[in-house]
SEFI-405556 format. One record per residue (C-alpha): x, y, z; residue number from 1. Coordinates in Angstrom, 2 decimals. Each point is the difference from the previous one (the first is absolute). Last residue first. Example, Ala and Ser with C-alpha at 12.3 -4.5 7.8 and 13.67 -1.06 7.14 Angstrom:
<recs>
+---------+---------+---------+-----+
:      xx :      yy :      zz :   n :
+---------+---------+---------+-----+
:   13.67 :   -1.06 :    7.14 :   2 :
:   -1.37 :   -3.44 :    0.66 :   1 :
+---------+---------+---------+-----+
</recs>
This chain:
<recs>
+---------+---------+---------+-----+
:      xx :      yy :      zz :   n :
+---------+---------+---------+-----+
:    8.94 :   23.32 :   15.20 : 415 :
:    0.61 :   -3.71 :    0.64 : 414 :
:   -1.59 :    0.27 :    3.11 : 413 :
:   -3.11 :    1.12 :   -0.89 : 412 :
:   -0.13 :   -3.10 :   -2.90 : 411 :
:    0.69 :   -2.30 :    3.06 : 410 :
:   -2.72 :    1.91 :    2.14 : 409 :
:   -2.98 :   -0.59 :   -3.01 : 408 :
:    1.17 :   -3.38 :   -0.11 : 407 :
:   -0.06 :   -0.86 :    3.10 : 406 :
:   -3.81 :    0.83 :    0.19 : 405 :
:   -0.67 :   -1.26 :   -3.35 : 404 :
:    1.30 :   -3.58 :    1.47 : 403 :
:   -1.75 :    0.16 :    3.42 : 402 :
:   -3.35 :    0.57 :   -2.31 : 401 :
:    1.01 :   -2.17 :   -2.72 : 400 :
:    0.25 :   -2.94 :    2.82 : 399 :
:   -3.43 :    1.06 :    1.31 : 398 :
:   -1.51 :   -0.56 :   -2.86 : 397 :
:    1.38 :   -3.25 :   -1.00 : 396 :
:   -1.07 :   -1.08 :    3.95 : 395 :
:   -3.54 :    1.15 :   -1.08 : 394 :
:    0.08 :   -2.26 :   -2.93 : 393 :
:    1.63 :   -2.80 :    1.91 : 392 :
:   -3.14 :   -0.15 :    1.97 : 391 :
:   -2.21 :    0.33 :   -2.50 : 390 :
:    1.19 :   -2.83 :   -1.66 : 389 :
:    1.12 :    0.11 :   -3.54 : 388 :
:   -2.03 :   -0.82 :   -3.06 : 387 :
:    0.00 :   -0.34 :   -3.92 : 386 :
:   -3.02 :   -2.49 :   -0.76 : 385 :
:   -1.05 :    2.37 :   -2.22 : 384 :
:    2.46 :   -0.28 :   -2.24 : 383 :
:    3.20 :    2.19 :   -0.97 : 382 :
:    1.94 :   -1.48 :    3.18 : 381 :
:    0.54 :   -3.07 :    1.35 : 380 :
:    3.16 :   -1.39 :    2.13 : 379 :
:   -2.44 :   -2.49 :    1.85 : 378 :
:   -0.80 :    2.55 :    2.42 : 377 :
:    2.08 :    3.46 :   -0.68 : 376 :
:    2.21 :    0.84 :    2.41 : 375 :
:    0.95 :    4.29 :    0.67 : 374 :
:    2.66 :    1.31 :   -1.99 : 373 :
:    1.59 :    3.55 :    0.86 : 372 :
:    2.02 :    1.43 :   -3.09 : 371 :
:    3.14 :    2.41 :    0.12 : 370 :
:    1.44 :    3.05 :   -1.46 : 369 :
:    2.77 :    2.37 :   -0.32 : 368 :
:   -0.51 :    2.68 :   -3.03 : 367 :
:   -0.06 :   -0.41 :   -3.65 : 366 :
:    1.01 :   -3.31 :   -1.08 : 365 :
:   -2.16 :   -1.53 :    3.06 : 364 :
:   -3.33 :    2.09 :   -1.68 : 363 :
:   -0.93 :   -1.96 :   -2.65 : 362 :
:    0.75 :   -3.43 :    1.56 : 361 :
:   -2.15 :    1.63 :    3.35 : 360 :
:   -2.81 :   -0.37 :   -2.75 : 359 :
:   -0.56 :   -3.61 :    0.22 : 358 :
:    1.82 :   -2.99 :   -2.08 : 357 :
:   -0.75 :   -3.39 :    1.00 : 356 :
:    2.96 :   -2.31 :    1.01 : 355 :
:    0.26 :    1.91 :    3.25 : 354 :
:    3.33 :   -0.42 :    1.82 : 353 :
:    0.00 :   -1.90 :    3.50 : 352 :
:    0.86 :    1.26 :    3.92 : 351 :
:   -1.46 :   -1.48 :    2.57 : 350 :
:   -0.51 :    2.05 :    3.95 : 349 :
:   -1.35 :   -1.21 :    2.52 : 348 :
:   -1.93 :    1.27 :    3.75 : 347 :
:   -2.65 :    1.34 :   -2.17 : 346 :
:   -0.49 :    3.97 :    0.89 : 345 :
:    3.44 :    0.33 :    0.73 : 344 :
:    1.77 :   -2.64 :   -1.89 : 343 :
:   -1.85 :    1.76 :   -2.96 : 342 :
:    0.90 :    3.62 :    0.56 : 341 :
:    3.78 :   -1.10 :    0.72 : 340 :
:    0.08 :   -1.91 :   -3.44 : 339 :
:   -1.52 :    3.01 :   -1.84 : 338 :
:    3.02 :    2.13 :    1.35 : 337 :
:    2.43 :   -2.05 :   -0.77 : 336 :
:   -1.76 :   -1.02 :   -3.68 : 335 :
:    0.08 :    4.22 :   -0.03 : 334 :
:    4.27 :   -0.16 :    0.88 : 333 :
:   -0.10 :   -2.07 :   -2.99 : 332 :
:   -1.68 :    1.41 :   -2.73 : 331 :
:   -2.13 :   -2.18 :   -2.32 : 330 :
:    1.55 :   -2.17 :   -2.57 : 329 :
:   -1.91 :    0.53 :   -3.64 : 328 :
:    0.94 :   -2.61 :   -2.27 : 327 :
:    0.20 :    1.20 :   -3.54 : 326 :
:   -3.36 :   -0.18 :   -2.05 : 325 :
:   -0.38 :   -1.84 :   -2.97 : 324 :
:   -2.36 :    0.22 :   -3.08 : 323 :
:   -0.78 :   -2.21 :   -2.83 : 322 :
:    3.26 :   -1.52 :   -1.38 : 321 :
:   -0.83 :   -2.27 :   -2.99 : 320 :
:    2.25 :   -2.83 :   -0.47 : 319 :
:    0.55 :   -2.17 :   -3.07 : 318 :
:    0.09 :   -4.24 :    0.43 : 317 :
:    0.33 :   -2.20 :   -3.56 : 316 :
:   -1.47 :   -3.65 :    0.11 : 315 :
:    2.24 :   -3.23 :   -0.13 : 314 :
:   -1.31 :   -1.52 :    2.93 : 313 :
:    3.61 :   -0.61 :    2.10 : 312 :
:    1.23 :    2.91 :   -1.74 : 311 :
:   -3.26 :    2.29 :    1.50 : 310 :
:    0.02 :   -0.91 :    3.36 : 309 :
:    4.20 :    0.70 :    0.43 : 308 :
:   -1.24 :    3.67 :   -1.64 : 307 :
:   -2.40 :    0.11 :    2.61 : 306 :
:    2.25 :   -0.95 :    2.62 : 305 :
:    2.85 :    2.55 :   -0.84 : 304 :
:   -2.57 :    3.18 :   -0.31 : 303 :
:   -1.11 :   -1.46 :    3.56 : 302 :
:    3.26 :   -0.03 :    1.51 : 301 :
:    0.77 :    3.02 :   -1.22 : 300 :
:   -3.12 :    1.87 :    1.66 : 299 :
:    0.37 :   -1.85 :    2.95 : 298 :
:    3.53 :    1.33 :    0.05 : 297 :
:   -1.33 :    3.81 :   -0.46 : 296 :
:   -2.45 :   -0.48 :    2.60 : 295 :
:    2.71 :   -1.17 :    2.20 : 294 :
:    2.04 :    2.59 :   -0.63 : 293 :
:   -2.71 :    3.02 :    0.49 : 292 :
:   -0.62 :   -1.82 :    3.36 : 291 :
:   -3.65 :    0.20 :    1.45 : 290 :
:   -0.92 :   -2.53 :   -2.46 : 289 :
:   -3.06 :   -0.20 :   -2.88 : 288 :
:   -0.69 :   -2.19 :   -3.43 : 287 :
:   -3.20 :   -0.04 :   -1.62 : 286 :
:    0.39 :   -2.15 :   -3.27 : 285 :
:   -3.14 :   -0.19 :   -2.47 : 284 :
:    0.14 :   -2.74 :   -2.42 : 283 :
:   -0.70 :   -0.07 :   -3.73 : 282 :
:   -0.26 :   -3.33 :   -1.83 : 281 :
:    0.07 :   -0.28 :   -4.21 : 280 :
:   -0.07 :   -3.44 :   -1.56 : 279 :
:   -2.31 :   -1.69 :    1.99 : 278 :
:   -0.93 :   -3.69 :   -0.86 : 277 :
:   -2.68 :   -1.02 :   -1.43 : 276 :
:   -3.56 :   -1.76 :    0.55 : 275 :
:   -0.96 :    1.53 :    2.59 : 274 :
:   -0.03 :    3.27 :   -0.59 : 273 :
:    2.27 :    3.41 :    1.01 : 272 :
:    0.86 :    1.07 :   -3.14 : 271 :
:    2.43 :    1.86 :    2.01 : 270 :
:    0.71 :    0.00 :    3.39 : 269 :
:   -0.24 :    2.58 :    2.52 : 268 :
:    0.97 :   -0.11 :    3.97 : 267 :
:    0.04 :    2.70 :    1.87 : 266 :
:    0.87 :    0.09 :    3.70 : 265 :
:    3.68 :   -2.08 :    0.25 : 264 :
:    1.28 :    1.43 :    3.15 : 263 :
:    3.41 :    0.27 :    1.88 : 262 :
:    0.22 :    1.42 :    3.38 : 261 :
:    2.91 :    0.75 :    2.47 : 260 :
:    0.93 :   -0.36 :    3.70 : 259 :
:    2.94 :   -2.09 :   -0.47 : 258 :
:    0.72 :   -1.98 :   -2.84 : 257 :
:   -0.58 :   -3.40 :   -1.11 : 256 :
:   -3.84 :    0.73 :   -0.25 : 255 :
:    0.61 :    2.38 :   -2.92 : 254 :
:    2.18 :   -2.01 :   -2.02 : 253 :
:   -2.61 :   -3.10 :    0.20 : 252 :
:   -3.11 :    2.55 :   -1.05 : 251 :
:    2.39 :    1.27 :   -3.25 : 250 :
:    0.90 :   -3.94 :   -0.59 : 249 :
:   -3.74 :   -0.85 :    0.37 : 248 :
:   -0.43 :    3.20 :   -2.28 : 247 :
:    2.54 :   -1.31 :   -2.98 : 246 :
:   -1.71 :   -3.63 :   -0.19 : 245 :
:   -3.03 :    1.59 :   -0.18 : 244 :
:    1.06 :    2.26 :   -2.69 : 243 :
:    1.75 :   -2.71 :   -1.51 : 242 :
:   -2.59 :   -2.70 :    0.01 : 241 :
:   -2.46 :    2.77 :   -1.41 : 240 :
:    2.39 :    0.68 :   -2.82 : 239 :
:   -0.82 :   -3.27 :   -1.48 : 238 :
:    2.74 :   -0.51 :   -2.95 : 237 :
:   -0.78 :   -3.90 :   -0.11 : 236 :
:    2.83 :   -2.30 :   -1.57 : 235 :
:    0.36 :   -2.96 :    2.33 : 234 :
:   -3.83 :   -0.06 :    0.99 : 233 :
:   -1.30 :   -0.93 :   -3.39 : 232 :
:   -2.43 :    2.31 :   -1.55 : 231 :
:   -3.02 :   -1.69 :   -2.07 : 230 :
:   -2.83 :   -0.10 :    3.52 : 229 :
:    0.88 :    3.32 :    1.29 : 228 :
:    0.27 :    2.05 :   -3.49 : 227 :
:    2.41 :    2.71 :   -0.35 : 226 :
:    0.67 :    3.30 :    1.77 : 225 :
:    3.81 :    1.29 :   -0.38 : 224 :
:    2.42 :    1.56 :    2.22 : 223 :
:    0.23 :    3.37 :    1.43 : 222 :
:   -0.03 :    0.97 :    3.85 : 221 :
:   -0.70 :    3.48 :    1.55 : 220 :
:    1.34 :    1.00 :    3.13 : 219 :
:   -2.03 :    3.22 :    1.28 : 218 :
:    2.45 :    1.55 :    2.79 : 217 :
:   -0.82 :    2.09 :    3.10 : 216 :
:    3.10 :    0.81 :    2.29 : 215 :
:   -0.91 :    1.27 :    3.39 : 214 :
:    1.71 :    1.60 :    2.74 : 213 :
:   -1.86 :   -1.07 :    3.72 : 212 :
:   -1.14 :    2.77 :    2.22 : 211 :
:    2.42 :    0.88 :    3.04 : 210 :
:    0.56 :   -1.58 :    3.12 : 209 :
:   -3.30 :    0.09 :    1.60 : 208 :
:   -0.64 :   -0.19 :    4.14 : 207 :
:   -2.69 :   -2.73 :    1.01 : 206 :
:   -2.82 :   -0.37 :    1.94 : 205 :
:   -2.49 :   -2.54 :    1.76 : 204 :
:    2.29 :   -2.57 :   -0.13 : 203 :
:   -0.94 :   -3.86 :    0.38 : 202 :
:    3.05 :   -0.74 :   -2.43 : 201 :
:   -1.77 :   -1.50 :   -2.58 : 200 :
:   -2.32 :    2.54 :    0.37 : 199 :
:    2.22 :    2.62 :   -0.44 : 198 :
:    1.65 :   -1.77 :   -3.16 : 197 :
:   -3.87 :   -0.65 :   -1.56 : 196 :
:    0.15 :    2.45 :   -2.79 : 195 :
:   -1.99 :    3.82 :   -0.66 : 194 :
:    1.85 :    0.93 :    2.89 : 193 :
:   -2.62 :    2.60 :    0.87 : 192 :
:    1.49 :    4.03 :   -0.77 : 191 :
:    0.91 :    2.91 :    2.18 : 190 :
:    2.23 :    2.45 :   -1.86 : 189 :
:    2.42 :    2.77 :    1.13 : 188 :
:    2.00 :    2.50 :   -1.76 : 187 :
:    2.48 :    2.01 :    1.21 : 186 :
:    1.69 :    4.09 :   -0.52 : 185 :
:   -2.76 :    1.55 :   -2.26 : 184 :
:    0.56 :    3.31 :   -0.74 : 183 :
:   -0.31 :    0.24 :   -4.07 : 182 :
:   -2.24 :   -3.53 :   -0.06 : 181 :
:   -3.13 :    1.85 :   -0.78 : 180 :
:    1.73 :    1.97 :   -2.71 : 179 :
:    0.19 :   -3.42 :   -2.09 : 178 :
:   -3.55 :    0.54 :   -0.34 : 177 :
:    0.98 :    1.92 :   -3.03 : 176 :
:    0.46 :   -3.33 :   -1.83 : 175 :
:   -3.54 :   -0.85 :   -0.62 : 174 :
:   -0.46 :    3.33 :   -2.22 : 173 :
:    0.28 :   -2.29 :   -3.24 : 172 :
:   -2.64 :   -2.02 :    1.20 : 171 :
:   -2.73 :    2.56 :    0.86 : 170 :
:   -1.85 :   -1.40 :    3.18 : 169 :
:   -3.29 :    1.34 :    0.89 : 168 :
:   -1.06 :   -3.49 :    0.71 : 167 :
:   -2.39 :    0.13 :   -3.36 : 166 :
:    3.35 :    1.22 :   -1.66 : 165 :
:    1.80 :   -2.85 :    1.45 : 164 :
:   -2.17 :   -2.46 :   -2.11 : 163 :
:    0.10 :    1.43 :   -2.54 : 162 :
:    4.21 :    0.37 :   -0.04 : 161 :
:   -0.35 :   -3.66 :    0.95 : 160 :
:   -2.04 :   -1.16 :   -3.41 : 159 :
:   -3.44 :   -1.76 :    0.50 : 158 :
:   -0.26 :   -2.95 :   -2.09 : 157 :
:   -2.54 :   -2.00 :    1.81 : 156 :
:    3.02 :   -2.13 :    1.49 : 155 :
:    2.09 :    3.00 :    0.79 : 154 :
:    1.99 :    1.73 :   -2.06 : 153 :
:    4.21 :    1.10 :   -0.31 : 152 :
:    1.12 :    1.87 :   -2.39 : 151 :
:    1.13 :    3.05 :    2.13 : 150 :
:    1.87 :   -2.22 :    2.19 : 149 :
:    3.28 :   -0.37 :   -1.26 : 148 :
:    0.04 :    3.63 :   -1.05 : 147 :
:   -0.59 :    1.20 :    3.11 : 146 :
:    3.38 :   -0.80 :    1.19 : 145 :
:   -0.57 :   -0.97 :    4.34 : 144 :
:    3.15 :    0.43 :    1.73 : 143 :
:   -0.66 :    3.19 :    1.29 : 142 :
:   -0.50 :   -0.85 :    3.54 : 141 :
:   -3.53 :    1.87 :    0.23 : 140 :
:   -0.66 :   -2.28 :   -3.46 : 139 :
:    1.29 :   -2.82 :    1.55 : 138 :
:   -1.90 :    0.12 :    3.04 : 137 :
:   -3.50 :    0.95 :   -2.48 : 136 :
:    0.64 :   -3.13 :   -1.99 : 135 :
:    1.27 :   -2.58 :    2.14 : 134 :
:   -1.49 :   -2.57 :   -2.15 : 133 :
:   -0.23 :    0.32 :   -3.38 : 132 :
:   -3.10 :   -2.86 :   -1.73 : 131 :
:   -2.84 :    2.76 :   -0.87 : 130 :
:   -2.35 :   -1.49 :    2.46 : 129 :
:    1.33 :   -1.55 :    2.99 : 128 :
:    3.53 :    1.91 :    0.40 : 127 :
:   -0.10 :   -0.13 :    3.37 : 126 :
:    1.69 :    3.10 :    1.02 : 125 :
:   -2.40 :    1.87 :   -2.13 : 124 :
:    0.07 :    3.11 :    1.95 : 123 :
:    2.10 :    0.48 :    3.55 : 122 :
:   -2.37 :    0.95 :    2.85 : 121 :
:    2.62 :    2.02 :    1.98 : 120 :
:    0.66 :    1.45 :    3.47 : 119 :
:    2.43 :    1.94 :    1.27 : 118 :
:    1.94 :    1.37 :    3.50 : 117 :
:    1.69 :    2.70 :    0.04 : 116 :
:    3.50 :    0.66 :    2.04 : 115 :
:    0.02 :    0.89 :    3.78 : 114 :
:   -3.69 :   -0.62 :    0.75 : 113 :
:   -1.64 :    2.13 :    2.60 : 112 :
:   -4.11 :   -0.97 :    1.09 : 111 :
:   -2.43 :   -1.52 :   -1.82 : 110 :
:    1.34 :   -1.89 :   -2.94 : 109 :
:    1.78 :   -3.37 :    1.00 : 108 :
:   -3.09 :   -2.00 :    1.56 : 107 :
:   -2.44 :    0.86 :   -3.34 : 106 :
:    2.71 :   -0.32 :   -2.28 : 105 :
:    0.72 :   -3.42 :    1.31 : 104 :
:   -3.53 :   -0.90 :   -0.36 : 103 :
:   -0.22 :    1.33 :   -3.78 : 102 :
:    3.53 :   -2.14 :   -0.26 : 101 :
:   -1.64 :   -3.08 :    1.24 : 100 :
:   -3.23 :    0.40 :   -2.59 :  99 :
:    2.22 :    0.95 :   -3.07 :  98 :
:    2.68 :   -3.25 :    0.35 :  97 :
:   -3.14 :   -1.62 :    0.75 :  96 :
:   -1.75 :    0.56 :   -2.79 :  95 :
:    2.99 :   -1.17 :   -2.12 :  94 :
:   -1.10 :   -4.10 :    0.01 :  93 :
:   -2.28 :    0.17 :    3.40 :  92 :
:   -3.28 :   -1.21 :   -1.06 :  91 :
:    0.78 :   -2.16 :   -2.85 :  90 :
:   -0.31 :    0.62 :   -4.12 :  89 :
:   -2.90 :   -1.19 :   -1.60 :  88 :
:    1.48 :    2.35 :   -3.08 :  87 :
:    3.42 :    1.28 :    1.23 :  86 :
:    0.06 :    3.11 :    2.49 :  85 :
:    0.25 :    3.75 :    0.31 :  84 :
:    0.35 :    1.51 :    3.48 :  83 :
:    3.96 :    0.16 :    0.03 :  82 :
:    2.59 :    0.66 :    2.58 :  81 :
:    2.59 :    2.29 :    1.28 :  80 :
:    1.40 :    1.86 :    2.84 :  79 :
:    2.32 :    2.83 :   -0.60 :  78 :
:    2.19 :    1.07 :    2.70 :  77 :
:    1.05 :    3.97 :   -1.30 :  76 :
:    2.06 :    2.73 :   -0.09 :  75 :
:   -1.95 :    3.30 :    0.59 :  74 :
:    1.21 :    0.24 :    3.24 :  73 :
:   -2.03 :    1.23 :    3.82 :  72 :
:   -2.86 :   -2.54 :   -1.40 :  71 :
:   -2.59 :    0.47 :   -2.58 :  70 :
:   -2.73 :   -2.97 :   -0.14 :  69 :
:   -0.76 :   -0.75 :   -3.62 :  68 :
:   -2.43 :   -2.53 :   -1.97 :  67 :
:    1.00 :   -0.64 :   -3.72 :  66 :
:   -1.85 :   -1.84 :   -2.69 :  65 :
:    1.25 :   -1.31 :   -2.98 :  64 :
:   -1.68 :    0.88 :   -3.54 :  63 :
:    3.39 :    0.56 :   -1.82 :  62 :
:   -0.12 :    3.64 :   -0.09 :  61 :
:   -0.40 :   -0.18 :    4.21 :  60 :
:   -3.53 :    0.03 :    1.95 :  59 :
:   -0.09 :    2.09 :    2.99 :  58 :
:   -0.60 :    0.03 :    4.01 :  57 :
:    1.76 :    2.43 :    2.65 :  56 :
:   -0.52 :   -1.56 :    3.42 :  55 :
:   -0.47 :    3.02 :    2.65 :  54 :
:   -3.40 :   -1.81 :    1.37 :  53 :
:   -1.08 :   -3.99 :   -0.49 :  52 :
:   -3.60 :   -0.37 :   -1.03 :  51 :
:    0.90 :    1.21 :   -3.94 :  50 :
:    2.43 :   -3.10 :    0.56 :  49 :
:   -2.88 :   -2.74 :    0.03 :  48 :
:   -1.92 :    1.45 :   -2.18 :  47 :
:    2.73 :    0.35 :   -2.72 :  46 :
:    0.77 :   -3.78 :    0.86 :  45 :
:   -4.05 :   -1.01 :   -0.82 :  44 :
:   -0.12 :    2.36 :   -3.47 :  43 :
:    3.61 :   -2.12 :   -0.91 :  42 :
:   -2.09 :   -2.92 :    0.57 :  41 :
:   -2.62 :    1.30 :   -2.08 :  40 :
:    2.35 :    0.54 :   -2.91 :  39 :
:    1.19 :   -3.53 :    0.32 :  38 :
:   -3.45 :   -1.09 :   -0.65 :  37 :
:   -0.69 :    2.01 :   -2.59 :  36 :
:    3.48 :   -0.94 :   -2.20 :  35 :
:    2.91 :    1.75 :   -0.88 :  34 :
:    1.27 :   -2.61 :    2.93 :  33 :
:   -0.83 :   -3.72 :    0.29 :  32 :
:   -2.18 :    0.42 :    3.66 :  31 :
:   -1.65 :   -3.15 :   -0.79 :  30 :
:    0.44 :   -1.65 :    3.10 :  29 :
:   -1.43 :   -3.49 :    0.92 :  28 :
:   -2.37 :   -2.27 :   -2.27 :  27 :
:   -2.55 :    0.06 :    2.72 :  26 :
:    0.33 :    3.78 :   -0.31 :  25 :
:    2.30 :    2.40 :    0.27 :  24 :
:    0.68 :    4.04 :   -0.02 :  23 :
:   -2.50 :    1.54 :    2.89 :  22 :
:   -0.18 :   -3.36 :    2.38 :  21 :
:    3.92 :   -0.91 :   -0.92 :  20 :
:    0.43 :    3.78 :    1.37 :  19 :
:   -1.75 :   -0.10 :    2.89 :  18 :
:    1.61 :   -3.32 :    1.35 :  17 :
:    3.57 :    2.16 :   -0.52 :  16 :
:   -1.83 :    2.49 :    1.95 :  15 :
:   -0.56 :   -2.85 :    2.50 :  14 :
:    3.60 :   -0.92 :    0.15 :  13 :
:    1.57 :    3.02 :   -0.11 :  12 :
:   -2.05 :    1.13 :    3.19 :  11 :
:    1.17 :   -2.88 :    2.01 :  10 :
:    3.32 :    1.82 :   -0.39 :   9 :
:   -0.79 :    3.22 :    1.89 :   8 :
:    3.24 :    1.58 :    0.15 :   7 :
:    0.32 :    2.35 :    2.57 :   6 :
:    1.02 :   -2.80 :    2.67 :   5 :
:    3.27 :   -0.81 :   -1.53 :   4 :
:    1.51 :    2.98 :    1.45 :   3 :
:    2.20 :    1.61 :   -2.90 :   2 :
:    0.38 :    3.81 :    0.25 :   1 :
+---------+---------+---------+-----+
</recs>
């Protein structure tokens, strides 16, 4: 069932070319989804599978979109991705999850299968225009509560639950896709690095660990705003000296550790002039580890610093959580597998966690699961100048390949 030779990899690469033509611009991709242009690129993918015979095609309650190939069990390898991107997004950033599996589909589906192979186009991984990412996953997971999301608008002031309606989407009904998952035995995901380990390392490909946990914090910082040029030094309140103080202690913390990431991303200060002081200072803290513990002393550590920050200034320090995650490890005897795919097709194998969060996090609670990365040049993603070379995108391709073949004949054997 697996030669390598049925999958045409080059292929991925110049539909993937097709794509950025149909969906981008000198800007780069605009496929943010609920929108026109991601609608055309799902028009493109149903093209693209309507060519393929005995696939069963349909669109889920939460707007995802599911291609089918029966085999001799209804349980089910499940291969995921997402066509939506962020505004002047890159070339590759989801689309190739989608592109590679369509080409894996294509190699796996003639002939017997002895479990089912899937496809999906998750919806709104990205999160680009209403602000939740991993929407349609986490609705087909069931971890998505409407309620948290019914407010939310985009910046013209469209609601979601609009928004979704002009999809065909009802958000209250977004749950039912949960009956998508009812036989599905593994998950698989394809993803670029979206960092610069694998090219660090001169590697073309890498296995993934599990997606990062996250803990999301606004720390806000209260003092008093007086006058720049009448204020002596000894007896400022500046609550920007404490927040900053505060996030080089959060960044420090971080980089102490092993494999983690701290980051300071908003800053806002209050009056905010020249001629005074601030009073008022609000930071953003993003923190994320692999390790539930870890996460959970960074998160200590940080509470202790701030508080430290705040004495030595004499300003006040509250916390505001945001939204956390808990780290999603991905299943073990799957990194095996993935790890065999990728010496095979690449001669080495690296194994790393993914600080970004993708839809596999979704799904790893659920069933066993595991991520593919391929490098990313320069470590970018989210821009246009997002790229990969074509070689290593065809080697990427391959590796899912081999790795969707085992797959299919470990969840076989497991009965």
């Amino acid at each position: 069932m697996e030669p390598a030779e049925r999958v045409e990899h080059r292929r991925v690469v110049e539909e993937l070319q097709e794509l950025a033509a149909l969906t981008g611009g000198p800007d780069g991709a605009r496929r943010v989804c609920w929108t026109e242009e991601w609608r055309t690129a799902r028009a493109w993918l149903r093209g693209r599978l309507a060519e393929m015979e005995g696939i069963e095609v349909e669109t889920d309650e939460a707007g995802n979109l599911w291609a089918t190939a029966p085999g001799d069990s209804e349980r089910a390898v499940v291969i995921g991705g997402h066509l939506d991107s962020v505004p002047q997004g890159g070339w590759l950033d989801g689309c190739l999850n989608t592109v590679a599996g369509l080409e894996v589909l294509r190699a796996l589906a003639p002939g017997k299968r002895p479990v089912t192979l899937r496809l999906v186009d998750w919806a709104d991984e990205e999160g680009a225009r209403f602000g939740r990412s991993l929407l349609g996953s986490s609705a087909t997971a069931g971890s998505l509560d409407p309620e948290a999301v019914r407010g939310l608008t985009d910046r013209e002031g469209v609601g979601l639950p609009e928004a979704l309606r002009e999809n065909g989407v009802e958000l209250d009904r977004m749950k039912e896709s949960n009956r998508q998952l009812r036989d599905a035995a593994a998950y698989l995901e394809l993803h670029i690095e979206q960092g610069p380990v694998l090219e660090r390392m001169d590697l073309p490909l890498g296995v993934v660990l599990g997606t990062f946990g996250v803990e999301r914090h606004l720390v806000c910082f209260r003092g008093q705003h007086a006058h720049s040029g009448s204020t002596p030094m000894d007896v400022r309140r500046d609550a920007f000296l404490a927040a900053a103080k505060a996030s080089l202690a959060f960044r420090d913390d971080a980089a102490r550790r092993d494999d983690v990431r701290g980051t300071t991303g908003i800053v806002d200060v209050s009056p905010g002039i020249v001629t005074a002081f601030n009073g008022h200072c609000e930071v953003s803290l993003d923190q994320r580890a692999l390790d539930a513990g870890v996460l959970a002393d960074m998160l200590r550590a940080a509470k202790a610093a701030s508080e430290q920050a705040a004495a030595e200034e004499g300003v006040e320090v509250e916390w505001e959580r945001v939204w956390r995650i808990e780290p999603r490890p991905f299943d073990r005897e799957l990194i095996e597998l993935a790890d065999e795919a990728v010496r095979e097709v690449a001669g080495t194998a690296h194994r790393l966690p993914s600080g970004p969060l993708h839809d596999a996090a979704e799904m790893a609670p659920l069933m066993p699961t595991v991520m593919l990365f391929v490098k990313s040049l320069g470590g970018l993603s989210h821009t246009k100048e997002e790229d990969t070379p074509e070689a290593d995108i065809e080697l990427s391709v391959r590796a899912l390949h081999r790795l969707t073949a085992e797959t299919m004949q470990w969840v076989a054997g497991r009965g």
